[in-house]
C-alpha positions in Angstrom: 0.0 0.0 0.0 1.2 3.8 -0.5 0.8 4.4 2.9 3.7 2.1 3.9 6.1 3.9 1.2 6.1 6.6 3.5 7.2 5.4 7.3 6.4 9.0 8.8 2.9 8.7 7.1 2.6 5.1 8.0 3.4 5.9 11.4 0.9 8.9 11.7 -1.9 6.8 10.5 -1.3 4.2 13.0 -1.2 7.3 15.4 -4.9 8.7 14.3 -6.2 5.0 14.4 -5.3 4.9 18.2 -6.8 8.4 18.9 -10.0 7.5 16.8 -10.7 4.3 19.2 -10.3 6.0 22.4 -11.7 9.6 21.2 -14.3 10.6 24.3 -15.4 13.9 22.2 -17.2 13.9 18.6 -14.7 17.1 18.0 -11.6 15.1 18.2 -13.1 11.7 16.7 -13.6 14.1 13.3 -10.4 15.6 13.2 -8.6 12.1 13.8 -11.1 10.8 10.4 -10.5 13.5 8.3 -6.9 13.3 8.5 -6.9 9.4 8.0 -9.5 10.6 4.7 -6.8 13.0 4.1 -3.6 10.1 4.3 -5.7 7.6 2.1 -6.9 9.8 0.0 -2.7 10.7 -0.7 -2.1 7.1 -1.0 -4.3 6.2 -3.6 -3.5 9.3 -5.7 -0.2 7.9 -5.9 -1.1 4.6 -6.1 -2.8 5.5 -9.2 -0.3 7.8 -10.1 2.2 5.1 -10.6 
């Protein structure tokens, strides 16, 4: 997977994951999913990309 080219992005994602499961707030649950949106969303541009 793209994701896993990039070990800072790979690591970030792994990150969000952690703080979507034990998000206690609807604010913080949103921000952690839009930014794992926004890392996939990277990942398969370049996956198509290439």
């Amino acid at each position: 997977m793209a994701v896993q080219r990039h070990p800072a992005r790979a690591a970030r994602l792994r990150e969000l994951e952690a703080v979507a499961a034990e998000a206690d707030d609807r604010e913080a649950l949103d921000a952690a999913v839009a930014e794992i949106h926004d890392i996939l969303a990277a990942a398969r541009r370049e996956a198509a990309a290439s």
